[in-house]
LOMAR-523278 format. One record per residue (C-alpha): x, y, z; residue in three letters. Coordinates in steps of 0.1 Angstrom, whole numbers, padded with zeros to 4 digits, always signed. Layout:
% LOMAR-523278
XYZAla
...
This chain:
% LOMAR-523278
+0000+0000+0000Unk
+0009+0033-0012Unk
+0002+0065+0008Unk
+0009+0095-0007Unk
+0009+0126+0011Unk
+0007+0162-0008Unk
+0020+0189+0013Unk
+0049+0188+0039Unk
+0030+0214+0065Unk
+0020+0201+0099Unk
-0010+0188+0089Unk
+0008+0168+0062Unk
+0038+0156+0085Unk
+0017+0145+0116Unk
-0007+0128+0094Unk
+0027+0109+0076Unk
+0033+0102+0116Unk
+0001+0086+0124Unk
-0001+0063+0095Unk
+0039+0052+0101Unk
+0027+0042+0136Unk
-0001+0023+0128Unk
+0007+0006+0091Unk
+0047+0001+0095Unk
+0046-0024+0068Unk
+0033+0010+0042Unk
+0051+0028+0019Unk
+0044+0065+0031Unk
+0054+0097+0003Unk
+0054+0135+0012Unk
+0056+0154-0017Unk
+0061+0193-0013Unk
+0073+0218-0038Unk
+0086+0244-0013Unk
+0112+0227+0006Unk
+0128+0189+0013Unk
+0117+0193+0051Unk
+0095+0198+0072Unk
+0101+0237+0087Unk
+0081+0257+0113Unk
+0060+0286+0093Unk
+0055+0309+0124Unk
+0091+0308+0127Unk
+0095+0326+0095Unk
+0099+0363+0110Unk
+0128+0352+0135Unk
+0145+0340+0108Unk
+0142+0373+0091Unk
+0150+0391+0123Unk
+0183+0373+0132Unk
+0166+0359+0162Unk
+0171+0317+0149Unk
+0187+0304+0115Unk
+0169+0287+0094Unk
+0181+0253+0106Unk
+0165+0257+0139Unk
+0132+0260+0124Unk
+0134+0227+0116Unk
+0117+0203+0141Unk
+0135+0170+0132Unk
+0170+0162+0119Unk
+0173+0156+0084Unk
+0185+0116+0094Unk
+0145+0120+0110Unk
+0125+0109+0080Unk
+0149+0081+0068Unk
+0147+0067+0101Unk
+0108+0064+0100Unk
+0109+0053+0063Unk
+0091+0084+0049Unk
+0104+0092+0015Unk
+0105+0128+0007Unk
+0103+0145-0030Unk
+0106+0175-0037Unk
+0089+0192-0069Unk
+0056+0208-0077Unk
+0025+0192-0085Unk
+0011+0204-0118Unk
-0021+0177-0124Unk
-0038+0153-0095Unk
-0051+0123-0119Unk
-0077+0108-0098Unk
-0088+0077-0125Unk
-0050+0067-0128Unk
-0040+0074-0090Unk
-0011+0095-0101Unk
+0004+0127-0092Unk
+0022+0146-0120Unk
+0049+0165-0111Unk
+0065+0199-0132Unk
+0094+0186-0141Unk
+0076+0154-0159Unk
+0080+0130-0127Unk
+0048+0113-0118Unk
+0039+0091-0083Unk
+0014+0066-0086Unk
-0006+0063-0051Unk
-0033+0042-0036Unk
-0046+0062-0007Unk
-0041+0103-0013Unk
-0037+0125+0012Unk
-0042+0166+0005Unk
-0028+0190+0030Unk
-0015+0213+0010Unk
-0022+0250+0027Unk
-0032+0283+0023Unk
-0022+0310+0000Unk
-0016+0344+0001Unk
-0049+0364-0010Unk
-0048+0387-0042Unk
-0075+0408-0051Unk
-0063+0418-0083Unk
-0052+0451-0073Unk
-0036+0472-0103Unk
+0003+0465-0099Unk
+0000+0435-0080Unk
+0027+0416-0098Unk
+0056+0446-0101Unk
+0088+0441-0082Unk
+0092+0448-0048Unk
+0053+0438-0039Unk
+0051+0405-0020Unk
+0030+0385+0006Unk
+0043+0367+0034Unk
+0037+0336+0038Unk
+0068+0309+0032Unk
+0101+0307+0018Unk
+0101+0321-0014Unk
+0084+0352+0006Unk
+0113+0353+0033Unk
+0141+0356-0001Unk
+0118+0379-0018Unk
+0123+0400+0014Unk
+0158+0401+0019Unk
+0160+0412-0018Unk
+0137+0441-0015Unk
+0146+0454+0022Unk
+0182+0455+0005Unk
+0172+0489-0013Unk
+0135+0493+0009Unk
+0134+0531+0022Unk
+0095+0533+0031Unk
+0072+0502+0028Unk
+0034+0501+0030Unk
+0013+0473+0042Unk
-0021+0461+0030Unk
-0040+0444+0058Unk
-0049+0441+0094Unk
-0042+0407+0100Unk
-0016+0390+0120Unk
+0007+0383+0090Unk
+0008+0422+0085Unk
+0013+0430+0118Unk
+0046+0405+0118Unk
+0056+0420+0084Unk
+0058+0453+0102Unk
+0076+0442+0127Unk
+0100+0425+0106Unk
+0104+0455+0088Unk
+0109+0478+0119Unk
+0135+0459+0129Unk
+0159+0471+0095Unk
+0145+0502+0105Unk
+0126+0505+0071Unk
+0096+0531+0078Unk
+0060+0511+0075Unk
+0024+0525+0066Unk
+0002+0500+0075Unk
-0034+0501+0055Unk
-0066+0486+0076Unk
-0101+0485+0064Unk
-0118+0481+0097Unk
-0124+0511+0120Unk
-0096+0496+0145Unk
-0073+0471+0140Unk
-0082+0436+0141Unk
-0118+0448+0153Unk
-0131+0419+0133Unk
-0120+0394+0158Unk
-0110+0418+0190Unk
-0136+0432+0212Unk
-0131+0477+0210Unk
-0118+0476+0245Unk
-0082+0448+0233Unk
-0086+0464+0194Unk
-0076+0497+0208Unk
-0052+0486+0230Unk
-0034+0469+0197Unk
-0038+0505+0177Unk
-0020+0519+0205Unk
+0009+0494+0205Unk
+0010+0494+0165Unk
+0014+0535+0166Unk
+0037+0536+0199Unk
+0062+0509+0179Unk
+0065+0542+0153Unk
+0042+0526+0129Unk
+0018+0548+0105Unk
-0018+0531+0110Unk
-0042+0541+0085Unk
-0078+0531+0097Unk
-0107+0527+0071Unk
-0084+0528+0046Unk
-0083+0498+0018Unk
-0058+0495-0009Unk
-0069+0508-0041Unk
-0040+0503-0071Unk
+0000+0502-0068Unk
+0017+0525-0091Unk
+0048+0518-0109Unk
+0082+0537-0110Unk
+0085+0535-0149Unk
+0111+0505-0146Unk
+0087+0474-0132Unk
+0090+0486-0096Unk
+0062+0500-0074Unk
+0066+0533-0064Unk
+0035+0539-0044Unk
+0003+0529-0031Unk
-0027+0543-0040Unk
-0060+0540-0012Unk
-0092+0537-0027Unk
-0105+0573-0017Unk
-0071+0582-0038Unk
-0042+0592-0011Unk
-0009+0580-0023Unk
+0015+0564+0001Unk
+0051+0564-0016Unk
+0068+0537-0010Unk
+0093+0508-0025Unk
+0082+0478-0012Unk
+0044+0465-0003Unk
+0033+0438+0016Unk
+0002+0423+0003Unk
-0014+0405+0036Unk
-0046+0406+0026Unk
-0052+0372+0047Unk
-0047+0333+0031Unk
-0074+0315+0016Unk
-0074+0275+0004Unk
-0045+0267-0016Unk
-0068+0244-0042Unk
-0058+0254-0076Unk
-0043+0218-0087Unk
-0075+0208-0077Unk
-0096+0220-0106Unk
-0106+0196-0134Unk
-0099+0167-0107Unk
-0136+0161-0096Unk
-0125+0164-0063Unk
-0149+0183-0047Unk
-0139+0223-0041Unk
-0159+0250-0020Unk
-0139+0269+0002Unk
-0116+0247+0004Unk
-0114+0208+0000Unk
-0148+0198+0010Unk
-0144+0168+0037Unk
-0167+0151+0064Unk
-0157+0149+0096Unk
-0137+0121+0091Unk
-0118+0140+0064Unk
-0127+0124+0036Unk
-0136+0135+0008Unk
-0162+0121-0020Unk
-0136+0103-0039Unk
-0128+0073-0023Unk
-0089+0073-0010Unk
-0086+0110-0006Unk
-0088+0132+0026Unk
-0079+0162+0030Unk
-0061+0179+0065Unk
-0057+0215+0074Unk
-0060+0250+0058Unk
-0066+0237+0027Unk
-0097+0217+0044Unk
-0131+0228+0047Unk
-0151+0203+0070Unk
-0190+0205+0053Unk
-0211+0216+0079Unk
-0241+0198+0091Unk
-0276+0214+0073Unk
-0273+0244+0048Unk
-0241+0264+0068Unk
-0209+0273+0057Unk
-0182+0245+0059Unk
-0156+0249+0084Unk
-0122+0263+0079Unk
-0095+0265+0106Unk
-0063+0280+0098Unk
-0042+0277+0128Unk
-0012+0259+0136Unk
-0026+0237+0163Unk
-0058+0228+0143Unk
-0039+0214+0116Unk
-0019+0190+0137Unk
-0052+0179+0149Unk
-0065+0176+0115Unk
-0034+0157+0103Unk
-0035+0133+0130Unk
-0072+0125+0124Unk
-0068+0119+0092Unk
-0036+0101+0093Unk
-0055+0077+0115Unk
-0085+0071+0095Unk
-0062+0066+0064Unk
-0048+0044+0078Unk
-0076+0024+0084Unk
-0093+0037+0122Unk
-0125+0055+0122Unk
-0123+0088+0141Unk
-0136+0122+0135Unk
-0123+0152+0140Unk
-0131+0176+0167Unk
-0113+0203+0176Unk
-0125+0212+0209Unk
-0123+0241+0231Unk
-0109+0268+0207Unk
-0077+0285+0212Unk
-0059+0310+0194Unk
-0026+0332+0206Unk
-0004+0358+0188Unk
+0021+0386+0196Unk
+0017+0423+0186Unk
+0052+0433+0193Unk
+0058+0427+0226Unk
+0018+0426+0233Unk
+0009+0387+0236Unk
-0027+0376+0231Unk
-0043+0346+0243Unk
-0081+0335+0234Unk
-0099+0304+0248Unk
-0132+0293+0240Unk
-0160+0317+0228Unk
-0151+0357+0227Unk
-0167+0387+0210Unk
-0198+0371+0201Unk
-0223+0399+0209Unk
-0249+0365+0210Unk
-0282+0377+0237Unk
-0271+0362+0270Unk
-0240+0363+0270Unk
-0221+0391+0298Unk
-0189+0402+0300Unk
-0162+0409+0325Unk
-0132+0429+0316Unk
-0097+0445+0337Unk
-0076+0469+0322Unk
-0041+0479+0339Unk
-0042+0518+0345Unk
-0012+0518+0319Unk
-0034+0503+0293Unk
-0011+0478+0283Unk
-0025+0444+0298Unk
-0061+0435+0302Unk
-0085+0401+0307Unk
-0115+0391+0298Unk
-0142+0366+0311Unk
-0172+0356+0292Unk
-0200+0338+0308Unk
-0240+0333+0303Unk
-0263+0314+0330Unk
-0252+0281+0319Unk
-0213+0288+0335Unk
-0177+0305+0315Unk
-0179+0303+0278Unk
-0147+0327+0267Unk
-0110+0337+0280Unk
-0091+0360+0268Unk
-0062+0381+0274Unk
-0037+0408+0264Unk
-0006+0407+0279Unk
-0011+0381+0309Unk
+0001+0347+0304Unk
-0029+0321+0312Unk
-0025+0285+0317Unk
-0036+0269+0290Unk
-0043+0231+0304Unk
-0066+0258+0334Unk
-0084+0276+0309Unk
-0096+0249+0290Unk
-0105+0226+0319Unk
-0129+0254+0332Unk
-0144+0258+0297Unk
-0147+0221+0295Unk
-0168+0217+0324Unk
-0184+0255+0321Unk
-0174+0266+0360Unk
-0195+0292+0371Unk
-0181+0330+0365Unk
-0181+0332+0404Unk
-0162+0303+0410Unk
-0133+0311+0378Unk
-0130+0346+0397Unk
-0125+0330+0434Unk
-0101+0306+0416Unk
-0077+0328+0390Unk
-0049+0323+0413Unk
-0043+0291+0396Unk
-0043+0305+0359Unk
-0014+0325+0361Unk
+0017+0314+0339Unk
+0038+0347+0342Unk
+0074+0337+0350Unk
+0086+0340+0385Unk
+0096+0376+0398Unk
+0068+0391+0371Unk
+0041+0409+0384Unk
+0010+0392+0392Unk
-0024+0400+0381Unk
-0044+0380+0392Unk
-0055+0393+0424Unk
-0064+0428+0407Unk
-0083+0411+0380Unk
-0104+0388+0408Unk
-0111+0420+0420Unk
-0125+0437+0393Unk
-0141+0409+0379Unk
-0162+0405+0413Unk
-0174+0441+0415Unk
-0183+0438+0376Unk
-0201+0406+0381Unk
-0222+0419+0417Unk
């Protein structure tokens, strides 16, 4: 038996895992065009920033996947033929498979902005991006930024660092307020513009001039300001990389529509992670989840179900993090909902650099979140889990708190406001 396994992410790698451990008699193929190995994408911007080399992004040793009999090749799929159970490769290589495994990931969104494709405009998303950058921050004197996502924000910072000026273009009111409640959106705007960062609310890209020799020279807003500028990040947010999908029959919404045991209709094939949308029961929108811990999840599920198990996927108590500078976000469960029952409690240091949040309705906690307070993640989802009264979190935060020793506790302040707020 022949698994073959398109994609070397971390969906693709921990489903390659899962069927190793259960079929070790199976011949087990990850084919990516990006790179031989496996690599850490969130690590990207350290890289760029001097902070780990590239190795270290790594987590295995080369001698890893030899060990556990996983063959890598490296080269970019051009045609899925789903009759003939063969992938065909660019460079006229094909791999025959018998079970088909699709994690292939997200790419970068273009909206088909008016200079899109001129030199010294890029996304950031994997390799290729991180040597595109080092090219253009070698002559970069002012960059602009399209998008308030978290990808932006860690272009920015990337950027800052070279001290290379940045312009940084949002559409929403406030930044991130599309996933942020106003109180923790604000607290980012003031992070992004006390880092020495231009933040232009309510303000969508509209074209990208050139400089008369194929390189941008500007970007153009919608309501026609011009930003000048010699390098633009497009980070517009990712959407399903499905593109060598079409003309397969494999069936494409979103993404790679799946069931919950990540198949899809044609039998053999699953698809794991960003690429994946998961078909939602009734008339809704499938489900996509795009974060780094979702598609291990996904990639073990599916590993064990190609493999031959039955399991579905659920992903739990959800749980997101990310770092605004040196502002570091946590979310567990359900947040800025606005749904009719639902109360919240909210702190805020006098500096307004740190806050927390507690969601709750009749029926015990539903939401956790916080800006610049380290939470215990094992605590936080244990209370979700078993929906612990709001009273009963508040009398109990003293066991939440993962600052490091000789940091400032919080918790004490934030029991305290949360039981004045909640009486």
């Amino acid at each position: 038996m022949h698994v073959v396994i398109l994609g070397n992410g971390v969906a693709g790698v921990s489903a390659g895992l899962r069927v190793r451990a259960r079929r070790p008699d199976w011949k087990i193929t990850i084919v990516s065009g990006e790179s031989t190995y496996h690599w850490s994408r969130p690590a990207l911007m350290y890289v760029f920033m001097g902070h780990m080399p590239y190795r270290d992004t790594k987590p295995f040793p080369d001698s890893f996947w030899d060990a556990r009999r996983l063959d890598l090749v490296r080269g970019w799929v051009v045609r899925i033929d789903v009759g003939d159970r063969c992938l065909e490769l660019a460079d006229g290589r094909t791999v025959a498979w018998d079970k088909l495994l699709i994690a292939t990931g997200s790419k970068p969104n273009r909206f088909g902005w008016p200079g899109q494709d001129l030199e010294g405009v890029q996304g950031m998303y994997g390799l290729y991006d991180l040597e595109r950058l080092y090219r253009n921050t070698e002559r970069a004197r002012r960059a602009v930024i399209a998008g308030g996502g978290l990808i932006g924000i860690e272009l920015a910072e990337m950027l800052h660092s070279r001290n290379i000026p940045v312009t940084l273009l949002v559409r929403e009111k406030s930044y991130w307020g599309n996933v942020l409640n106003a109180e923790e959106s604000s607290m980012v705007n003031r992070i992004i513009r006390g880092h020495g960062i231009e933040l232009e609310l309510e303000t969508t890209l509209g074209a990208i001039e050139a400089d008369g020799n194929g390189r941008c020279a500007a970007a153009v807003s919608d309501d026609g300001r011009r930003f000048e500028c010699d390098l633009v990040g497009l980070t517009a947010g990712v959407a399903p990389n499905v593109d060598v999908l079409d003309g397969t029959g494999i069936d494409v919404g979103r993404g790679v529509r799946v069931d919950r045991e990540l198949r899809t209709r044609v039998p053999d094939v699953w698809a794991a992670g960003d690429c994946a949308e998961i078909i939602a029961d009734g008339d809704g929108p499938g489900l996509l989840q795009q974060v780094w811990y979702t598609g291990k999840m996904q990639g073990e599920v599916a590993g064990d179900n190609v493999a031959g198990a039955t399991r579905r996927y659920d992903p739990g108590i959800w749980y997101n993090s990310a770092k605004f500078f040196d502002l570091e976000y946590q979310t567990y469960g359900l947040v800025n909902r606005s749904v009719p029952g639902e109360r919240n409690l909210y702190w805020e240091d006098t500096a307004g650099m740190r806050s927390a949040r507690l969601v709750y309705t009749d029926d015990g906690v539903v939401g956790l979140q916080t800006m610049g307070v380290r939470w215990r993640h094992e605590v936080a989802e244990s209370w979700l889990h078993e929906r612990r009264a709001a009273g009963e979190v508040i009398e109990r935060l003293h066991e939440i708190g993962f600052d490091p020793e000789l940091h400032r506790k919080h918790e004490g302040e934030i029991a305290r406001t949360f039981r004045e707020q909640l009486s």
